[in-house]
N, C-alpha and C positions, 0 to 999 in steps of 0.2 A: 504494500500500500504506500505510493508517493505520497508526499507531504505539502501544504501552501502556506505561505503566511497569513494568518489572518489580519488583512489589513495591514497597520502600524504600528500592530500590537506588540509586535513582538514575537509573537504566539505560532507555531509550528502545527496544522492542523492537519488531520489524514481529508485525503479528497472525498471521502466518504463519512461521512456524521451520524455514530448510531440513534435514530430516534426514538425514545423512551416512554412513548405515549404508549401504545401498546401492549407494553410490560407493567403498563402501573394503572389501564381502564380500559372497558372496553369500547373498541373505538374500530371504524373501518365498514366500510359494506360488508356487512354480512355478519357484523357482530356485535350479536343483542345484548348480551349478559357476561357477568364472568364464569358459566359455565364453558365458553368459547376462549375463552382465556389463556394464557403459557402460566404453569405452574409458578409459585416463586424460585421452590429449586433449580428448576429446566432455565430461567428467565437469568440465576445467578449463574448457568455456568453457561448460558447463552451471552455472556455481557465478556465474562471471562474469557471463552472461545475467539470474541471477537480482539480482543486486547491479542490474545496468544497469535493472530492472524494479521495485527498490524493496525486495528483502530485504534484512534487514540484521542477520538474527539464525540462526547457524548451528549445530546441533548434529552432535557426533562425539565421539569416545570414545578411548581409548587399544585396546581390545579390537575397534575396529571396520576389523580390519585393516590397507587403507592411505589412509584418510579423514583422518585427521590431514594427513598426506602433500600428500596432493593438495591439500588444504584452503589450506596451506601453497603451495604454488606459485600457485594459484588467487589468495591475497590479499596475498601480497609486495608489490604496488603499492599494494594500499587497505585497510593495515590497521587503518588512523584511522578506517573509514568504518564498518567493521563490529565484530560483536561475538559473538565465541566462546565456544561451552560444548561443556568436553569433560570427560570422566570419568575419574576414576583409575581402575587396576590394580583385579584384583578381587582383594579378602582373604583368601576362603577357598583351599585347596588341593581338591588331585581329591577327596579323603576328604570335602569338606565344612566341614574345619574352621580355625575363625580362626587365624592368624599369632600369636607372641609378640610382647609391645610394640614391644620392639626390632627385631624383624625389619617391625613394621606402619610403623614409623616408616622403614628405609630403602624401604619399597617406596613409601611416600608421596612420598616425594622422588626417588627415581628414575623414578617414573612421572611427576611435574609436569616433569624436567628432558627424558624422552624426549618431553613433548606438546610445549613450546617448542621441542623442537629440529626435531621434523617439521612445526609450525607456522609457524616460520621467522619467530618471535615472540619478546618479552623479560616477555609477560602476558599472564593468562587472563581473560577478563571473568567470567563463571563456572564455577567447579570444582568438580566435582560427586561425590558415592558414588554408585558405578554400583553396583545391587541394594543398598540399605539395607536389611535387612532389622532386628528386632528387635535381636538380638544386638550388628549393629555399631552402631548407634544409640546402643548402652548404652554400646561402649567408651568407654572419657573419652581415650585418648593418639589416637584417631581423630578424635578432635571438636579436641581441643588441637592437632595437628599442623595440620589446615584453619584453624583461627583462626592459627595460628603466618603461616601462610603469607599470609593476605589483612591481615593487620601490617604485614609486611615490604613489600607493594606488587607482590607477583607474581602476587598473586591477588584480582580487585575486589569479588568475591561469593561465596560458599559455597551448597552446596546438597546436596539427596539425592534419588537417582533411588529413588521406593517403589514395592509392589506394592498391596498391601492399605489398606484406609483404618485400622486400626490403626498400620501403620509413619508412616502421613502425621499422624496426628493426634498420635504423639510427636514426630515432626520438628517438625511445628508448634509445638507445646507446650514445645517446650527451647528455644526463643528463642536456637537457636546456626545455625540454616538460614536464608539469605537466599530461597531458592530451593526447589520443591518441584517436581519431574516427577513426576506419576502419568500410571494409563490411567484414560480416560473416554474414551464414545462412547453413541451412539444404545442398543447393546447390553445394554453394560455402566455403570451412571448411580451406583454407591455410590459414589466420590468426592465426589459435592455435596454431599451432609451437612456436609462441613468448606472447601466454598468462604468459608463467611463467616467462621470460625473465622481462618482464611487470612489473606483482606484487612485485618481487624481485627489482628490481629499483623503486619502490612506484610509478609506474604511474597509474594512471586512465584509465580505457580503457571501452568506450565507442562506443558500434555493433550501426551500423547501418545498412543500407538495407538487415536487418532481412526478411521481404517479401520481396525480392528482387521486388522490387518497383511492385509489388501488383502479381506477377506470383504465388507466393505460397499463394494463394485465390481462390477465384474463377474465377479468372480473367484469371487464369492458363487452361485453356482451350480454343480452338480454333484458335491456334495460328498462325500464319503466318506459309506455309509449311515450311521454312525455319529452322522454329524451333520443324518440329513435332518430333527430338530425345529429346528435351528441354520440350516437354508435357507428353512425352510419359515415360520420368523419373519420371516428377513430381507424376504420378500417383501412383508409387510407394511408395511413403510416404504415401498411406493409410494403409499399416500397422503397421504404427508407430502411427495413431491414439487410443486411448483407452477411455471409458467410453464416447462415443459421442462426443468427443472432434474435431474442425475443424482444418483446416491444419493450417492456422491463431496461431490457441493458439500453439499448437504443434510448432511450429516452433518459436514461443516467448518463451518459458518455457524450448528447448533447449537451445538458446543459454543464458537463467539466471541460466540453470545447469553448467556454469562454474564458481565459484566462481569467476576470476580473471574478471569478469567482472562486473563492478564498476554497468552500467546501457543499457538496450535497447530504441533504439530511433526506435519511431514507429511515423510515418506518420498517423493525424488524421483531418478529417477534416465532421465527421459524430460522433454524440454521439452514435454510434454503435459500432464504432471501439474504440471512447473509453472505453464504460462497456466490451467490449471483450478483451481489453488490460487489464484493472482494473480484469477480469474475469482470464485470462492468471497467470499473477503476484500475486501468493495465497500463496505463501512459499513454493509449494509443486513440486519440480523439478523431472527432471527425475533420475531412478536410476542407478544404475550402467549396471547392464543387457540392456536395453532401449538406455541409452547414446551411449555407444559402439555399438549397430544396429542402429540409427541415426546416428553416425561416417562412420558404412560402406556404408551410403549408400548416402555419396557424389555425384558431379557430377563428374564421367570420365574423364572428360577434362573441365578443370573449366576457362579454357583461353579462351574458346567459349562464356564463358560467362559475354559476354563485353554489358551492354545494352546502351552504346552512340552509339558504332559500328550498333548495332541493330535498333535505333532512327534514326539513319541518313540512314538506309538501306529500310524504311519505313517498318519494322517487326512488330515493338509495335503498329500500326495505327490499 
């Protein structure tokens, strides 16, 4: 497994990012309960397996049930070796709306003290706004409290988990974020607009829902009618496959054909998807010809494709 800088950080990251959501709730098409779930033991020597194969960059969250946790048991002997990002507390309440100062400021610290204690850790390599959206970007005691914290040495990096390439291109642009998590994929491709933007300000930029939570799989067929122009695209990336390669790798070895991008975060929670991701991540990207027909063959209308919209519309069941 190569290695990227994250950013300016510093920080040395595998091109591959285990994501920890999986292993700590149930989460993904097709998965209703923790009856469908990885055991915690399988989960701890599934996290271990991927250390012993060269990951070394791990995502989880405070809200990602018991991911921290296990995380935490998982790396108690090699916490030297690896490097964690997990997410605060989310700000808003059930109504939707922001916390007062004072109250954003004890949750900020009671959430950094509950991630160390289930980590089983005394520091965060990066810490991150899980759902940045406008609003909390603007707070200033949000922004201050994360610089307050990577001061003091508890915390190595800052960052913000966005959705939209407006929330990313403020993050970018207030030169207070080490670190950027957005979604990119074969799909969905508006995030590149602000890949250069990125690198040029030394940020770390960090793809997530690269399988846009499991559709460019196999899991991509059958879909709710709703979304049969949503399959019926996908099917199109088979000729962007080469040498027997599945839609899976092909759509991870996109998006590490852009340089400016530090690491992909890939959801595992099966040692299949990790030798497939370890399988993906070989040095050898796409080329120039290849990149640009992956480029044209986005989705049409990439605002269709909202999968909480689609979760709450019962599509993904």
């Amino acid at each position: 497994m190569q290695k990227r800088f994250l950013g300016n950080t510093g920080i040395r990251v595998s091109e591959i990012a285990f994501g920890g959501v999986e292993i700590g709730m149930p989460y993904g098409i097709g998965v209703i309960g923790k009856d469908e779930m990885i055991s915690e033991s399988n989960a701890i020597s599934l996290l271990q397996l991927a250390v012993a194969n060269g990951f070394n960059f791990f995502d989880t969250a405070r809200m990602y049930g018991v991911s921290e946790n296990i995380m935490g048991k998982a790396f108690r002997h090699c916490r030297q070796d690896i490097v964690i990002a997990t997410k605060c507390r989310h700000f808003r309440n059930r109504e939707g709306l922001l916390a007062s100062d004072a109250e954003i400021k004890k949750l900020i610290h009671a959430s950094i003290r509950e991630s160390l204690l289930a980590l089983q850790t005394d520091y965060i390599d990066v810490y991150m706004l899980h759902q940045a959206d406008m609003e909390i970007l603007d707070r200033q005691v949000i922004a201050d409290e994360m610089l307050r914290l990577k001061k003091s040495g508890v915390v190595r990096a800052i960052g913000a988990s966005t959705y939209s390439v407006e929330e990313t291109r403020k993050a970018v642009e207030s030169d207070i974020w080490n670190v950027i998590q957005l979604p990119f994929n074969l799909m969905d491709q508006r995030q590149q607009t602000l890949f250069e933007l990125a690198a040029k300000s030394g940020v770390g930029i960090v793809v997530r829902s690269v399988l846009l939570k499991g559709l460019l799989s196999t899991r991509g067929t059958g879909l709710h009618p709703a979304l049969l122009q949503v399959e019926e695209h996908i099917k199109k990336y088979s000729s962007l496959l080469q040498n027997g390669e599945s839609l899976p790798k092909t759509a991870v070895k996109f998006a590490l054909s852009f340089p400016q991008v530090s690491s992909v975060l890939v959801g595992i929670d099966k040692e299949s998807y990790l030798l497939e991701s370890l399988d993906a991540a070989d040095g050898h990207y796409m080329d120039k010809e290849r990149l640009q027909q992956a480029r044209s063959l986005a989705y049409p209308d990439p605002a269709f494709l909202d999968l909480p919209y689609w979760d709450k519309m019962g599509w993904l069941k």
